[in-house]
N, C-alpha and C positions, 0 to 999 in steps of 0.2 A: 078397688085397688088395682093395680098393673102389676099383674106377675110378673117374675122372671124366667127368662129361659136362656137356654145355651146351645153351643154350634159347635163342631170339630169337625176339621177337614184334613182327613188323613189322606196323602197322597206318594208312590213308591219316585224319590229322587232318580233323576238318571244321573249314572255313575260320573260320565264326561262333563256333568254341569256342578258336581259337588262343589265346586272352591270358588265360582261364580256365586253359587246361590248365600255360599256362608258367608261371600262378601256383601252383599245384597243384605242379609242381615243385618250385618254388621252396621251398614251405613244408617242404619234406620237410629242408634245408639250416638251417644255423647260421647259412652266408655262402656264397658262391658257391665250390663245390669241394671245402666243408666239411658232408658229410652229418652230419645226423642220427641216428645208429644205432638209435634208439628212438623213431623220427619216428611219428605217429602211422598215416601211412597205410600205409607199408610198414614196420616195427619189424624190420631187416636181423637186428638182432645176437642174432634170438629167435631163427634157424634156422642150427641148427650144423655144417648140410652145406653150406653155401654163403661161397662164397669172394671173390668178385665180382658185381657185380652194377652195372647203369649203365642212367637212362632217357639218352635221346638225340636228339633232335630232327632230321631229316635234311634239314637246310638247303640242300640243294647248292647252290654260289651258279656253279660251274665248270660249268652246262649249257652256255652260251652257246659254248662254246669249239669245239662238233662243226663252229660257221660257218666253221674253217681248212681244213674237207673240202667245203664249200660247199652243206652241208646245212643245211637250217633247225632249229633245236632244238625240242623236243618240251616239251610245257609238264607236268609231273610235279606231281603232288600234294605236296602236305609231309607225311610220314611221322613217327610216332612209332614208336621201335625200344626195346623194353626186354630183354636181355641178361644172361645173368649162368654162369661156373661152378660146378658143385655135381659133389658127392662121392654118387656112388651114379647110378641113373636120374633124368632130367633130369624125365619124366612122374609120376616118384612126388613128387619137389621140389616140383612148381608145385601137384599134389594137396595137400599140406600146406599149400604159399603161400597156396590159398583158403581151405582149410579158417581159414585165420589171419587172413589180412589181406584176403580177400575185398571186404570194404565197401571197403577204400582203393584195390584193382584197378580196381573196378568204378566209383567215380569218377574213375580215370585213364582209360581207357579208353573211357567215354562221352562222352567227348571224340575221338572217333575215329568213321569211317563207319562203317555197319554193327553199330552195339552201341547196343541199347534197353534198358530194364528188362527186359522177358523173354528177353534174350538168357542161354545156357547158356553162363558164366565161363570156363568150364574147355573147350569145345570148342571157342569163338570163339578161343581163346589155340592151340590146336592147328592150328585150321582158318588164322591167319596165322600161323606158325611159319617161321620161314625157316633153312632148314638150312647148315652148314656148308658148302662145295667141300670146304675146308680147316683142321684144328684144329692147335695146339701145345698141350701141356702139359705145362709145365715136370716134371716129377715125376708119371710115374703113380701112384697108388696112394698119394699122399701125403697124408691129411686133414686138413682143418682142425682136428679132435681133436687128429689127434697132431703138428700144426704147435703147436697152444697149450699141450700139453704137453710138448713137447719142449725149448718156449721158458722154461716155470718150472722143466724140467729143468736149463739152461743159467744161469737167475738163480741157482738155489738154488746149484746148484754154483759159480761165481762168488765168490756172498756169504760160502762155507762156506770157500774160500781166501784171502780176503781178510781176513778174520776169525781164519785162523790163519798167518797167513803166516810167523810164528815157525816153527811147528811142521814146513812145506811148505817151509822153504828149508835147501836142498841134498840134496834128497829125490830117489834114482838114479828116471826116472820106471817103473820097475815097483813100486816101492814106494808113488809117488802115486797108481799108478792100485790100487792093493789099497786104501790109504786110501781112496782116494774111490769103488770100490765099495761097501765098506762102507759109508759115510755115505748112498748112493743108497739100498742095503736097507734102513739103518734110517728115513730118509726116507720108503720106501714103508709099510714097514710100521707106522709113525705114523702113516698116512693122508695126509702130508702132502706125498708128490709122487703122482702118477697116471702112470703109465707104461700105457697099454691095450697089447695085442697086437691085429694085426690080423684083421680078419673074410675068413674062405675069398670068393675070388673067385669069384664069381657062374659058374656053367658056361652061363648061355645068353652070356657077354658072351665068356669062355672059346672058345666055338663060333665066335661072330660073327668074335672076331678071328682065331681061326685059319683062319676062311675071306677073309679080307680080306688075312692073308700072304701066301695060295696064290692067291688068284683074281687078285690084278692082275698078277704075274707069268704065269701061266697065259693069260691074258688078251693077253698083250703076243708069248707065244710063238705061240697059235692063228692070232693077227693080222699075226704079224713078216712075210709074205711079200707083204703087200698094201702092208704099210706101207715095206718093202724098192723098191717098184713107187712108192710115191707121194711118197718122202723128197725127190727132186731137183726133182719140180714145184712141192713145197714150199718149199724150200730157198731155190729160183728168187724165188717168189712172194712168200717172206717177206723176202727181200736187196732186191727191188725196191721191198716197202712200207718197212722201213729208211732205205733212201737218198732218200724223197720225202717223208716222214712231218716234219709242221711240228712243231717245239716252241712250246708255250706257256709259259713260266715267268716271268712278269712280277714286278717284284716286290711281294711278298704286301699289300694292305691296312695299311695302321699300327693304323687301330683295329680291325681282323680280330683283327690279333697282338694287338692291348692284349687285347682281350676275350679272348682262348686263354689269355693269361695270366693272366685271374682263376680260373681252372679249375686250375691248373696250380702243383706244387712245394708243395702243403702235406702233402706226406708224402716218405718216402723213394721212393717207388713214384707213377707217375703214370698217369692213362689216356689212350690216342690212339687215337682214330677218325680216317678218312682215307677219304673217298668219291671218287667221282669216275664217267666215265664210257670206255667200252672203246673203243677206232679201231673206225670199222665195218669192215665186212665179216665173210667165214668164219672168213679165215686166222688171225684176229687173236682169234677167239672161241677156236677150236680150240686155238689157241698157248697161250689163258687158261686152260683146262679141263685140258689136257695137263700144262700145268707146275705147279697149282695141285693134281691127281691126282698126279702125283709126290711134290710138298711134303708133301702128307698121307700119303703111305704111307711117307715115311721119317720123318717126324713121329711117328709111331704104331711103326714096327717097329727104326726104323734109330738114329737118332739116341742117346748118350748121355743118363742123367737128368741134367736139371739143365742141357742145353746144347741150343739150335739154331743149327748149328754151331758156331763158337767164342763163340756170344755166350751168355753167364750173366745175362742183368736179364732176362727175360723171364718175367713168372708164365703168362700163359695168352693164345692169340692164336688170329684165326679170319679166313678171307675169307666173306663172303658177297655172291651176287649180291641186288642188291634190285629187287624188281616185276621180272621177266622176267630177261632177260642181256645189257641195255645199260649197269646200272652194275654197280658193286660197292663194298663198303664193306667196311675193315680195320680190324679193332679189337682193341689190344691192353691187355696191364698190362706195365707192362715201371719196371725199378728206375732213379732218376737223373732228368736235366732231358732236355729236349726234345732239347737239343743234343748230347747225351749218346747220347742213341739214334740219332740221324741216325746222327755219326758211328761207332758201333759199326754199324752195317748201310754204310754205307759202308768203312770200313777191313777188316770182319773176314770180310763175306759179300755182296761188292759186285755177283756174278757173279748169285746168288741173289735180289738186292734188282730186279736188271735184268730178271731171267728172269719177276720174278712181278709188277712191276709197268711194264714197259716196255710193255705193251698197253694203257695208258691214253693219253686222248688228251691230247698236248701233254709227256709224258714227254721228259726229254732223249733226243736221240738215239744207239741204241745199234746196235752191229754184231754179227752172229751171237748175236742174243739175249742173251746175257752180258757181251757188251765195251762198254768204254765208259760211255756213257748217267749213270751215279749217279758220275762219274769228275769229271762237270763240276756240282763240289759247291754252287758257287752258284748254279745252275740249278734243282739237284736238293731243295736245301732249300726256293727262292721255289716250286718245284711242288710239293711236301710240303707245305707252310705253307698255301696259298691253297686246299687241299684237306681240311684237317684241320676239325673238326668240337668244340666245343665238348662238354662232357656236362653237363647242367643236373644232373645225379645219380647220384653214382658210389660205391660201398661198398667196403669193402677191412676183411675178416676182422681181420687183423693188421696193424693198425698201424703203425710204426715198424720191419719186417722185412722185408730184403731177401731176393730168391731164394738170394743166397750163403749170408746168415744160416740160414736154413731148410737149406740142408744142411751148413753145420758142425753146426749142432745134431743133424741124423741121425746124423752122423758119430760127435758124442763119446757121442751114445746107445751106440749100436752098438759103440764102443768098451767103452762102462762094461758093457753086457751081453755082453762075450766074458772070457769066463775067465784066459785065454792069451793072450799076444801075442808076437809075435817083437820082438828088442832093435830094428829100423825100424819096427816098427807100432807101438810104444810110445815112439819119438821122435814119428813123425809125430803120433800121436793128441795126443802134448802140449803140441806147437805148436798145433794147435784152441782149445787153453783160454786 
């Protein structure tokens, strides 16, 4: 298979080029939300291993908020973050990206510190790379190839029953699914579907990740005895910041939300950034690092394709810390309206939602890490909202295609390429179609 991986290049805007660059943006769009696919500067829909992709502006308007700890806030540069997932190594992608769209980089970017004319494209993009804590994706191994042909798999077969539905009603389904192999082979063999097989997985990625199975367990077993010794002063420490820790959750701006909403619902799938800033102290970094290390190692080893944990809208999602480890910024692709996602992380993985972001500051209040806290829903949405982040440019492979869509389609694949099928796998497989 061809894994996934992902890129973010975080880099400090200079102040004099702000309203250049956000036109520069701009120009890349139809209308605000609505990229361009063949925009001139970055031409997304030219590079077949990339699946997403978003420039990002990182506005944070929620600094002011650390004065509930009676600290003075820290005056942060305005960042430009550009992001995206691809199928294969993230460094071989952005190699291509220059080799292509190079000129359109490099007037994004010169809008940024630290990048002249003779600055080297491709190491200045490595040299602010900002790494994951922690990644989701929805479906390892799943490419954007065989996501877009999977999907003319899915029309043609469709079109081909509809077209004969005389012939297809009251067909026992082992007999539709002989039909409709055939019709798939002779389809291939007209040239006229593409089915690829997948490429061997890479043995260095192979290596990495079987050492990432073994070492964070191994890692937890070497350490359990200190961490056995330090669980209660912890416990202690983290119950006491709990019960004293202020909420912020006022409610959101109106033209905050107007403006999120021009960004927002012109496709089936939408994008959400979410920044913000961590409680000070250890406990509360350690809490972030700790639980954010878990989330990515069952993300990666544990988790069902197609699911984090019961939730299914999610294409690809990532935490990163931005400029050091006082903020951090969440960026997902996830299928539906805004509202739609709250509450799927609220109803389906509320314990989860608490654990990985109740370490922000102004968070509702939560008990033992998990309880509570995203419980008190109109709290937890006005702190969502007033943190959430606009994308001046966001790309999306596939169009009109939900994460569900994308695996019923593997699904009745797999179906049409197995020979054999039991009388329940030849029900279920027919309910797909």
């Amino acid at each position: 298979m061809t894994p996934q991986s992902n890129f973010m290049v975080v880099a400090a805007i200079k102040p004099e080029r702000e309203v250049e660059l956000r036109q520069l943006l701009d120009s890349m769009n139809r209308a605000p939300g609505r990229v361009d696919p063949n925009n001139e500067l970055i031409p997304f829909a030219e590079f077949d291993e990339l699946h997403f992709a978003r420039f990002v502006i990182l506005d944070d308007k929620t600094t002011e908020d650390i004065r509930v700890y009676g600290l003075a806030p820290r005056q942060y540069p305005l960042y430009l973050a550009f992001l995206g997932d691809v199928d294969g190594d993230a460094n071989a992608f952005l190699g291509k990206l220059i080799k292509r769209a190079g000129k359109g980089l490099v007037r994004i970017f010169s809008c940024c510190e630290g990048f002249t004319s003779e600055t080297n494209l491709l190491a200045w993009m490595k040299q602010h790379h900002a790494p994951a804590i922690a990644a989701y994706v929805n479906w390892r191994g799943r490419t954007v190839r065989q996501i877009r042909e999977e999907a003319a798999l899915y029309e043609a077969v469709q079109s081909y029953i509809e077209k004969n539905a005389g012939t297809f009603e009251g067909l026992a389904p082992r007999e539709l699914h002989e039909k409709l192999r055939s019709f798939v082979k002779a389809e291939k063999s007209g040239g006229r579907l593409m089915l690829s097989r997948e490429n061997p997985t890479p043995i260095g990625w192979q290596i990495k990740n079987l050492l990432h199975l073994i070492g964070l367990p191994l890692l937890a077993l070497l350490v359990s005895p200190l961490l056995v010794v330090l669980a209660p002063f912890y416990i202690i420490a983290l119950r006491r910041l709990e019960k004293s820790d202020p909420e912020v959750c006022p409610t959101a701006d109106q033209k905050h939300s107007e403006d999120l909403s021009k960004f927002e619902d012109h496709d089936v799938t939408n994008q959400f950034s979410a920044m913000g800033s961590l409680k000070p102290g250890l406990v509360r970094l350690l809490t972030t690092i700790g639980v954010l290390k878990t989330v990515n190692y069952g993300a990666r080893h544990i988790t069902r394709p197609g699911r984090l944990g019961r939730i299914r809208s999610i294409h690809f999602a990532r935490w990163v810390f931005v400029a050091g480890t006082e903020r951090m910024i969440f960026c997902s692709n996830y299928d539906g309206s805004v509202e739609s996602y709250m509450d799927d992380f609220i109803n389906k993985t509320g314990f989860g939602l608490n654990a990985s972001f109740s370490n922000g500051i102004g968070y509702p209040r939560t008990n033992w890490l998990v309880l509570d806290g995203c419980i008190d829903e109109r709290n937890y949405k006005e702190y969502l909202r007033r943190h959430t982040l606009p994308s001046q440019v966001w790309y999306k492979a596939y169009p009109g295609l939900t994460a569900v869509d994308l695996e019923r389609h593997t699904r009745i694949r797999q179906g049409l390429e197995t020979p054999s099928m039991t009388d329940d796998e030849l029900c279920q497989w027919v309910a797909l179609l």
